[in-house]
Structures are given as C-alpha cells and as structure tokens.
C-alpha positions, 0 to 999 in steps of 0.5 A: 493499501496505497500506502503500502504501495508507495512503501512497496514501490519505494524498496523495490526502487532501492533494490532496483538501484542496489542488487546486491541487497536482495538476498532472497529469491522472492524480491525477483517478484516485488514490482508484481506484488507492489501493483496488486497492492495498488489495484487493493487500494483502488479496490477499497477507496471505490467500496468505501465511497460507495458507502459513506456513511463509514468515512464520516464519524470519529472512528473513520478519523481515527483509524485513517490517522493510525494508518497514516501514522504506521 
C-alpha cells in the first residue's frame, strides 16, 4: 500500500505541474484516493505487527521482495 501511495502521489504531483495530461474527469479526485492508499498502508503495517509470526519466515521475504520489485 505505501508504495502505491508514493506511485499515486508522484503522478498526481505531474498532473498538478502538467494539466493538459489529464484527459479524464476522475484524475480531478487522485490527492483523494493517494491519501485513503496511505491510511491502507498504515492499516496493514499496524495488522501485521500485530502479528509477527507472518513477517519472519522466508515467504514474508519473498513476497516483500515481489512487491518491492512491481
């Protein structure tokens, strides 16, 4: 989630710079979905420290390795 919110945030921020690239109406409400993207994030980072037992075996690496990496 917080790296689709830094993904979100940084084409909202060109779209601000750059107006005449957005060509559909919903980009008008991107700042809007980019900060509920950021409360997902805080959301599942609070869950999962909750419960470690998920962030330490070789999967949790696995799969934070395929995220980091799409």
């Amino acid at each position: 989630e917080k790296i689709g919110y830094w993904r979100y945030i940084t084409i909202y921020r060109h779209l601000q710079a750059n107006p005449e690239f957005q060509v559909y109406p919903i980009f008008k409400y991107l700042e809007n979905w980019c900060q509920d993207e950021n409360r997902h994030g805080d959301f599942f980072s609070a869950l999962m420290k909750a419960q470690p037992q998920f962030l330490n075996d070789w999967k949790a690496k696995l799969w934070s390795r395929f995220f980091c990496l799409s």
